[in-house]
Short mmCIF file of the C-alpha atoms (twelve columns), coordinates in Angstrom:
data_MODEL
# 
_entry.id   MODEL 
# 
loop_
_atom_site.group_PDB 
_atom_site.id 
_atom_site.type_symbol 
_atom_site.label_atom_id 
_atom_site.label_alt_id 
_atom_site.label_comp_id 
_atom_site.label_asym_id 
_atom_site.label_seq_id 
_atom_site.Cartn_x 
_atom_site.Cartn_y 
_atom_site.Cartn_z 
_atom_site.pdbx_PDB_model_num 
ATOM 1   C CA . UNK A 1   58.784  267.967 203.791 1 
ATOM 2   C CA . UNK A 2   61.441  267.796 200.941 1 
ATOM 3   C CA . UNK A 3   65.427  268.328 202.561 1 
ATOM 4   C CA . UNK A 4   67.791  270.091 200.400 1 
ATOM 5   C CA . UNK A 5   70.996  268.794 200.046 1 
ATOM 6   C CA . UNK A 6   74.290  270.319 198.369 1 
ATOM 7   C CA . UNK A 7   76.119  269.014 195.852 1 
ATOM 8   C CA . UNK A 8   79.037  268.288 197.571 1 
ATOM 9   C CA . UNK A 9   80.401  268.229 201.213 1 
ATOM 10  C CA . UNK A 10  82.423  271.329 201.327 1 
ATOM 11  C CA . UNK A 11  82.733  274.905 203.086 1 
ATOM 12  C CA . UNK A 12  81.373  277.913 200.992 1 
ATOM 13  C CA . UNK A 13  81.533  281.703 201.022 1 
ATOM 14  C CA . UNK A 14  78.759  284.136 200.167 1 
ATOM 15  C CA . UNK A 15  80.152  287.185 197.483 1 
ATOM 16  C CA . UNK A 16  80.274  289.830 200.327 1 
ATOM 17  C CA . UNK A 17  82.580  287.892 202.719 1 
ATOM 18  C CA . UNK A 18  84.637  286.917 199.583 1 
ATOM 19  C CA . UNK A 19  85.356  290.656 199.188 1 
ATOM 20  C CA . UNK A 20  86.000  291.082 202.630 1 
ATOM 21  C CA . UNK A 21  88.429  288.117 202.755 1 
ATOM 22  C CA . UNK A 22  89.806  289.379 199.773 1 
ATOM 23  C CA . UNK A 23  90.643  293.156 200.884 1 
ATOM 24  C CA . UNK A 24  92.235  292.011 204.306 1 
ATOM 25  C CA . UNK A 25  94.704  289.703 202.730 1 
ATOM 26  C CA . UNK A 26  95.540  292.681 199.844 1 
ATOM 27  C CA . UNK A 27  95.877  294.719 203.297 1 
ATOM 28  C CA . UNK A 28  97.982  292.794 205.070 1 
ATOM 29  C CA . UNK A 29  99.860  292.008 201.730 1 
ATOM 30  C CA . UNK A 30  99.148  288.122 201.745 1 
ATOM 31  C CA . UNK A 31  100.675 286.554 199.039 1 
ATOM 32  C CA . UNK A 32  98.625  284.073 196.695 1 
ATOM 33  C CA . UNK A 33  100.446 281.032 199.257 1 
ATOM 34  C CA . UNK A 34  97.818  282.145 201.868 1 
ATOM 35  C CA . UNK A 35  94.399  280.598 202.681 1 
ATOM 36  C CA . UNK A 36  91.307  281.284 205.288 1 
ATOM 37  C CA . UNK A 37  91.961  278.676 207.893 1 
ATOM 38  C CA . UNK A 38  88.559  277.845 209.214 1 
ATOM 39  C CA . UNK A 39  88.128  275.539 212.564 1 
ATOM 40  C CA . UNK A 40  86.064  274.833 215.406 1 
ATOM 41  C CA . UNK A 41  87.590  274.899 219.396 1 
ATOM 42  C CA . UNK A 42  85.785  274.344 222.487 1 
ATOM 43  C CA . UNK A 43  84.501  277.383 223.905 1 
ATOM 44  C CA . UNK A 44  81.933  280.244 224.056 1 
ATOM 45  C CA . UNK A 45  78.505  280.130 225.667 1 
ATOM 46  C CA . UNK A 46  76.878  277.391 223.817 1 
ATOM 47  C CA . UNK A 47  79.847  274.525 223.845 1 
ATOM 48  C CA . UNK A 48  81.705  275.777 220.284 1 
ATOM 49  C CA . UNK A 49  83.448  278.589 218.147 1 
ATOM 50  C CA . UNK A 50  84.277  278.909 215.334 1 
ATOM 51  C CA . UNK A 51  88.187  280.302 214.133 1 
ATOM 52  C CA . UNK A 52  89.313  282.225 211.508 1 
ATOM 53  C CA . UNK A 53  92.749  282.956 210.388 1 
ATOM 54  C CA . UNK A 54  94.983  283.273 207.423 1 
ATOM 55  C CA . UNK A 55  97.272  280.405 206.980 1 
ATOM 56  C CA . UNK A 56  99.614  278.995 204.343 1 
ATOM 57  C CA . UNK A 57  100.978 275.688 206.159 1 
ATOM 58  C CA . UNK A 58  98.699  272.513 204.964 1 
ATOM 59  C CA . UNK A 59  98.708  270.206 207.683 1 
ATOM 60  C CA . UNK A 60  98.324  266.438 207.027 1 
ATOM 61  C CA . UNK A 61  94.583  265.715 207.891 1 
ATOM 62  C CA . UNK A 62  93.648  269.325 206.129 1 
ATOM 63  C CA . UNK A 63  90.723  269.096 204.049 1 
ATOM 64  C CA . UNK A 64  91.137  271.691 201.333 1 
ATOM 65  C CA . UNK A 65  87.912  273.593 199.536 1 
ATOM 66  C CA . UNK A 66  87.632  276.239 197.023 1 
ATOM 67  C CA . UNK A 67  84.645  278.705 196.431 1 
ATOM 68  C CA . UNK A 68  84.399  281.925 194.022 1 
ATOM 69  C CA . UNK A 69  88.018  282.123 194.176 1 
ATOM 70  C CA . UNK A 70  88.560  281.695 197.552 1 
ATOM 71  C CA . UNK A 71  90.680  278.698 199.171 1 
ATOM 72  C CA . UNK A 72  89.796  277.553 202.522 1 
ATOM 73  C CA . UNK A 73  91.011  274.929 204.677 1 
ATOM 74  C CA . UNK A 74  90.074  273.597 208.037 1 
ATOM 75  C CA . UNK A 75  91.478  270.258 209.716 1 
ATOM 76  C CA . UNK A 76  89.155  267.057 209.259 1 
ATOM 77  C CA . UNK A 77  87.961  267.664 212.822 1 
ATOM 78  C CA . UNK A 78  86.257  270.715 212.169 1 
ATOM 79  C CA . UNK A 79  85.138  269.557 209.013 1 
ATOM 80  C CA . UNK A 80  83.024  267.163 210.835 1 
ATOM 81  C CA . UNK A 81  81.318  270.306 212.346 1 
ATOM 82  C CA . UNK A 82  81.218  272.352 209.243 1 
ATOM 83  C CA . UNK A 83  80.325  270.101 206.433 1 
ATOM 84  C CA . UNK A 84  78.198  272.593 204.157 1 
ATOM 85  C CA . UNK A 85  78.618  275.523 206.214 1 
ATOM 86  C CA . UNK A 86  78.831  278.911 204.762 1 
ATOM 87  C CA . UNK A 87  81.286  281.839 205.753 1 
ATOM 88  C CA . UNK A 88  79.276  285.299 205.272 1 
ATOM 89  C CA . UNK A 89  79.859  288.614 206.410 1 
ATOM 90  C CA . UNK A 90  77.730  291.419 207.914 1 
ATOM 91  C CA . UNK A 91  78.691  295.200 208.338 1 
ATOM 92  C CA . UNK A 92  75.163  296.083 209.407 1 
ATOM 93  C CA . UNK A 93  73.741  297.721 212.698 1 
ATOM 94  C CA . UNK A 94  73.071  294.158 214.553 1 
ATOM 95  C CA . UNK A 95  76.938  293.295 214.565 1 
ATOM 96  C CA . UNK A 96  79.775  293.220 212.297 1 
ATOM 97  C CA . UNK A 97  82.134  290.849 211.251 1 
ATOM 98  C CA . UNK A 98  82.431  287.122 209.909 1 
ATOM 99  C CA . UNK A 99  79.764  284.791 210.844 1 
ATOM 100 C CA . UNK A 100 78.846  281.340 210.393 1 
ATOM 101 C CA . UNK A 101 75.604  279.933 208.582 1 
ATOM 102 C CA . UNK A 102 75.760  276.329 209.867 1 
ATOM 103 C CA . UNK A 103 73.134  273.658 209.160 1 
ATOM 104 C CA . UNK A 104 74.534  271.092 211.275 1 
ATOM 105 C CA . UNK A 105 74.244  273.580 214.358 1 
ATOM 106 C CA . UNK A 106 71.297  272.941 216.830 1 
ATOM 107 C CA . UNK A 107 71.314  276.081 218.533 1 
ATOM 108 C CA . UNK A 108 73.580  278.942 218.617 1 
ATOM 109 C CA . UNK A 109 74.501  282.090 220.731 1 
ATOM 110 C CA . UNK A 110 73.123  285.549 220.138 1 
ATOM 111 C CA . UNK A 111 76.426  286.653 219.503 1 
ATOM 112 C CA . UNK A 112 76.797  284.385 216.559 1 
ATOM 113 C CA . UNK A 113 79.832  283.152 217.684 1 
ATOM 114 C CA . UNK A 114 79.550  279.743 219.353 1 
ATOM 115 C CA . UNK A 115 77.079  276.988 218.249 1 
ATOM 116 C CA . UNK A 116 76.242  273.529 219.808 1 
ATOM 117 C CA . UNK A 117 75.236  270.362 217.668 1 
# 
């Protein structure tokens, strides 16, 4: 069985949670300075969660990535857990919101908000 691999060790974003991302920072009148802050913190029924907030402070041990546009940043930490992770977005009936398509997760919660490795 042939593995896929990316490119490159990084943090993506499909197109509909780039418009998402990009209509809540218009809304809240974010200025170009401000970034998607993704992390991971103990927590949540299966061990971790995953974090989302807008940010425009770079920390020292940030690792910075940019997809379609979009800048995101998460601390080297987290990056551990998200290495070629994707950041999508549903609006459909089975839940709405941000999610997480993780390849380095072993199992995670029907809420789609915690993971374990």
């Amino acid at each position: 069985m042939k593995m896929e691999t990316a490119l490159e060790n990084s943090i993506y974003i499909s197109d509909i949670a780039k418009e998402k991302v990009t209509q809540l920072m218009q809304e809240a009148e974010l200025d170009e300075t401000y970034f998607v802050r993704v992390s991971v913190v103990g927590g949540g029924c299966s061990g971790l969660s995953y974090k989302l907030d807008f940010d425009n402070e770079i920390k020292p041990m940030d690792q910075s990535f940019e997809d379609k546009g979009v800048k995101m940043v998460c601390d080297l930490k987290s990056f551990l857990y998200l290495v070629n992770t994707e950041l999508d977005f549903s609006d459909g009936l089975n839940g709405k919101g941000f999610n997480f398509v993780n390849p380095n997760a072993s199992r995670s919660c029907g809420c789609g908000e915690s993971f374990a490795v």
